[in-house]
GUSERO-21513 format. One line per field, with one value per atom (N, C-alpha, C): residue in one letter; x negated, y, z; residue number from 1; atom name. Coordinates in steps of 0.2 Angstrom, whole numbers. Atoms other than C-alpha are relative to their C-alpha. Last residue first. Layout:
BEGIN
aa <- (A | ...)
X <- (X | ...)
Y <- (Y | ...)
Z <- (Z | ...)
i <- (NUM | ...)
at <- (CA | ...)
This chain:
BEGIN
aa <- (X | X | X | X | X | X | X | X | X | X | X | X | X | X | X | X | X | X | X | X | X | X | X | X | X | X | X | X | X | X | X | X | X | X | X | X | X | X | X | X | X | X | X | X | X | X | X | X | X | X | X | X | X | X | X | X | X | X | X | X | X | X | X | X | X | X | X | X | X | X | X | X | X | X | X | X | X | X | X | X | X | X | X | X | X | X | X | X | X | X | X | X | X | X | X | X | X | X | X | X | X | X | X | X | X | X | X | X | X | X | X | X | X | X | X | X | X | X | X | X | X | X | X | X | X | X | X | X | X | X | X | X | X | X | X | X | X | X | X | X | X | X | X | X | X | X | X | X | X | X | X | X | X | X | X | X | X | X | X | X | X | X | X | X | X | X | X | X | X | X | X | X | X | X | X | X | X | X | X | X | X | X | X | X | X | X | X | X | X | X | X | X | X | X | X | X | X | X | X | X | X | X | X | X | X | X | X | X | X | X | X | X | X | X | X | X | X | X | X | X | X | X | X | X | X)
X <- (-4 | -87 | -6 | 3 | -93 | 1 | 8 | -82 | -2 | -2 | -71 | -6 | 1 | -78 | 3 | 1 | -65 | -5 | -4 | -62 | -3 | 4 | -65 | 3 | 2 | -51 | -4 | -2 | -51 | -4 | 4 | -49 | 2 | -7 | -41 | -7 | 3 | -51 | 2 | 1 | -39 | -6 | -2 | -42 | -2 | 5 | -44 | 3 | 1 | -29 | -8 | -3 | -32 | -2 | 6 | -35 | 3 | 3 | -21 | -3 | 6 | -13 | -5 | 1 | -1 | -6 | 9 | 6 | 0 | 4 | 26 | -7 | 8 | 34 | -1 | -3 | 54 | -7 | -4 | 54 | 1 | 3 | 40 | 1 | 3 | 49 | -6 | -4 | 57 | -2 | -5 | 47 | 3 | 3 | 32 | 6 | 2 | 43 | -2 | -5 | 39 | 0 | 1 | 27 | 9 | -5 | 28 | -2 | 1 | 14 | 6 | 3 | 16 | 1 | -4 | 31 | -4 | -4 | 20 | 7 | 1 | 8 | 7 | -2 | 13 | -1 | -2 | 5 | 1 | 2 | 9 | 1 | 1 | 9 | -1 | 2 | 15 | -1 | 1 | 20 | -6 | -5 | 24 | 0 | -3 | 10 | 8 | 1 | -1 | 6 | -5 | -6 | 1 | 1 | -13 | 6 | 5 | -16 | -2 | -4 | -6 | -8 | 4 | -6 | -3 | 4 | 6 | -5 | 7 | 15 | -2 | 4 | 35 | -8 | 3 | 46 | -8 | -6 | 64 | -9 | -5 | 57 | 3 | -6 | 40 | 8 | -7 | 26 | 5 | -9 | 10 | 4 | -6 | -8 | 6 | -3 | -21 | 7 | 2 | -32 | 3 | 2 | -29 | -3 | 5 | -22 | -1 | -2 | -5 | -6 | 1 | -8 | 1 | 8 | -13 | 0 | 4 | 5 | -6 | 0 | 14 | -5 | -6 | 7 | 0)
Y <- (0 | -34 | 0 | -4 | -34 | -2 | 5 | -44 | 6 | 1 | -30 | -7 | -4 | -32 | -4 | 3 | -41 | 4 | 0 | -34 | -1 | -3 | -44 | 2 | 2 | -45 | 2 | -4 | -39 | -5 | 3 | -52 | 8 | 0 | -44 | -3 | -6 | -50 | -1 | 3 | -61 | 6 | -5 | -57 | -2 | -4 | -73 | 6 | 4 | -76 | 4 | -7 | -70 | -5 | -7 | -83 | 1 | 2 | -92 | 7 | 0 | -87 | -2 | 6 | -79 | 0 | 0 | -66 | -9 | 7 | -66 | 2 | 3 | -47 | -6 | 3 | -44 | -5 | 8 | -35 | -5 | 3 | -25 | -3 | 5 | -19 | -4 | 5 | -6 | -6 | 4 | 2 | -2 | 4 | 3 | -3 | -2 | 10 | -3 | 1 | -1 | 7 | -4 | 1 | 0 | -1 | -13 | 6 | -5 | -18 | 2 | -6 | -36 | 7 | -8 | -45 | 4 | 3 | -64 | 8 | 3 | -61 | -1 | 7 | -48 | -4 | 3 | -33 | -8 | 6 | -23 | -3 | 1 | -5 | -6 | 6 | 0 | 1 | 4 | 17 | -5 | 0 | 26 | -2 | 0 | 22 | 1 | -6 | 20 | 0 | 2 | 1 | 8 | -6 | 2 | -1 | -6 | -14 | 5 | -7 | -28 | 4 | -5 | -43 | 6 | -9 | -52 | 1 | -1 | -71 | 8 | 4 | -69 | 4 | -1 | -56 | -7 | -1 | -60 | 1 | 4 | -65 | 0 | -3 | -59 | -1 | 4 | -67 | 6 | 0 | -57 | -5 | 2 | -59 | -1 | 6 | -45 | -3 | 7 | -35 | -6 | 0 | -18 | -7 | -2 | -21 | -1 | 1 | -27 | 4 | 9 | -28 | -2 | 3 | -10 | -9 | -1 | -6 | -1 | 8 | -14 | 1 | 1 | 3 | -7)
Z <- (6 | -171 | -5 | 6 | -154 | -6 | 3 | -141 | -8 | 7 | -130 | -5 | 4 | -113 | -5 | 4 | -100 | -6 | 7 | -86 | -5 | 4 | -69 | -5 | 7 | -60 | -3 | 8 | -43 | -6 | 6 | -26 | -5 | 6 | -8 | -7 | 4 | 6 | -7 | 7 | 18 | -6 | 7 | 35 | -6 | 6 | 46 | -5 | 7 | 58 | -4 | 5 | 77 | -6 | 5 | 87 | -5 | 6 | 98 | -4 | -3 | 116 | -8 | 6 | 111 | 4 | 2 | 125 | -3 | -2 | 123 | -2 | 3 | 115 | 8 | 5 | 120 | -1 | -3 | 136 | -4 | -4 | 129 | 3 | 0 | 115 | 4 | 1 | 122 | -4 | -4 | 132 | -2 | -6 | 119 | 6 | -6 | 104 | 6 | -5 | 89 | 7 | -5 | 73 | 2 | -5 | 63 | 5 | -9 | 52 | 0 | 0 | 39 | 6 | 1 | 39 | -1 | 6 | 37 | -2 | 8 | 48 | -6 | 3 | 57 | -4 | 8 | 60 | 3 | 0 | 78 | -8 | 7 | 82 | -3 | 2 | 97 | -7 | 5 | 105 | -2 | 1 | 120 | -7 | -6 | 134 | -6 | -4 | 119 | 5 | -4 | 109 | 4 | -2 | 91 | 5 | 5 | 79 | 6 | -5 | 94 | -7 | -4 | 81 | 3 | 4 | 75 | 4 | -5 | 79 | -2 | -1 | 73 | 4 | 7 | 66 | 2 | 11 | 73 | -1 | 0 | 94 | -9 | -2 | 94 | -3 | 5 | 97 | 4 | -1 | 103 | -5 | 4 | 99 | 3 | -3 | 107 | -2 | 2 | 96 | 4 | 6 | 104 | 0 | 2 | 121 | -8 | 6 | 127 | -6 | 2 | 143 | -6 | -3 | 146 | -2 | 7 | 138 | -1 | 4 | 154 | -6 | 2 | 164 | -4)
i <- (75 | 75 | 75 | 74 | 74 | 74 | 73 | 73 | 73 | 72 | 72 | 72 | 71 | 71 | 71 | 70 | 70 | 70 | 69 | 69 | 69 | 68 | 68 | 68 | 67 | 67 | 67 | 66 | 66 | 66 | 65 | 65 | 65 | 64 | 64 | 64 | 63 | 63 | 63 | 62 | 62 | 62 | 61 | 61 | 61 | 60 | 60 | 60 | 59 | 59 | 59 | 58 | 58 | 58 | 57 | 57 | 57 | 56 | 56 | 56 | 55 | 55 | 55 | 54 | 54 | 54 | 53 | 53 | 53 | 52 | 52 | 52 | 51 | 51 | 51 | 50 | 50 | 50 | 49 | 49 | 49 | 48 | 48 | 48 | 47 | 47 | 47 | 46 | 46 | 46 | 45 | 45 | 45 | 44 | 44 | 44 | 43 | 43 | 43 | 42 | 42 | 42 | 41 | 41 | 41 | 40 | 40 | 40 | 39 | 39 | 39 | 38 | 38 | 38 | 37 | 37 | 37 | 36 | 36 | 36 | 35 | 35 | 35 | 34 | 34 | 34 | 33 | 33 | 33 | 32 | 32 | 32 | 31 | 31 | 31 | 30 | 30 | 30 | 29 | 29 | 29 | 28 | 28 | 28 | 27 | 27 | 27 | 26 | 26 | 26 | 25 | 25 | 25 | 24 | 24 | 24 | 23 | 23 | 23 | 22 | 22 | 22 | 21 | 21 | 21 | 20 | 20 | 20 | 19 | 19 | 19 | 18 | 18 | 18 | 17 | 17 | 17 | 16 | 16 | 16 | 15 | 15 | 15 | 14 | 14 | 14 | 13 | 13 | 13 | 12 | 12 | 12 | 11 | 11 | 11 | 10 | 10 | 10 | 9 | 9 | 9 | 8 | 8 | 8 | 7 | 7 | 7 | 6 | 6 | 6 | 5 | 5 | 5 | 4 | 4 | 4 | 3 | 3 | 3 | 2 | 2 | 2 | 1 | 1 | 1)
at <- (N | CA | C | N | CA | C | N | CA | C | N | CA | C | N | CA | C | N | CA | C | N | CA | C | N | CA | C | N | CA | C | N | CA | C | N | CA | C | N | CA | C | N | CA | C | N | CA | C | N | CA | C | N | CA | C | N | CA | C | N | CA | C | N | CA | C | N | CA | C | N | CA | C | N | CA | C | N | CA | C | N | CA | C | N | CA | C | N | CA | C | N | CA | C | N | CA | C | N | CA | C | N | CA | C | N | CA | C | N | CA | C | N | CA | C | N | CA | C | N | CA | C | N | CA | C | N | CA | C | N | CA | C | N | CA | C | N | CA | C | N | CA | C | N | CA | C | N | CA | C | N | CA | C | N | CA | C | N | CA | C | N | CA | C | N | CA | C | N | CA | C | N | CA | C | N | CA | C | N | CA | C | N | CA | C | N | CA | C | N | CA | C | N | CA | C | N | CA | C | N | CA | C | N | CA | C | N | CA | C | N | CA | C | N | CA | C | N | CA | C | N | CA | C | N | CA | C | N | CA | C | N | CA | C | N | CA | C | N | CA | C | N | CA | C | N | CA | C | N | CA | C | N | CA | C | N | CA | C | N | CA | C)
């Protein structure tokens, strides 16, 4: 079916949320993150008159930063 072409890890545009890319694809649902909206889950026939195959590499994932905590200064 069309959802075969829309495999895990493959970058889509789409019309209002932009580039993303396909998370989880099954005969009745999508799961696509966008860079800039974040994850979308869609139903598969209906937006798959909508999604363009991207031809461009996937973005690098960002890895999140923690603050180190500061020790108190000894008294």
């Amino acid at each position: 079916m069309a959802s075969n072409m829309y495999s895990q890890g493959a970058q889509v545009k789409h019309p209002k949320f932009g580039l993303g890319t396909v998370m989880f694809s099954s005969e009745e649902r999508i799961v696509i993150k966008f860079d800039d909206h974040g994850e979308k889950k869609f139903v598969t026939n209906m937006v798959i008159g909508v999604l363009e195959k991207s031809d461009r590499q996937p973005p690098a994932e960002k890895r999140g930063s923690r603050k180190r905590k500061v020790a108190p200064a000894a008294v």
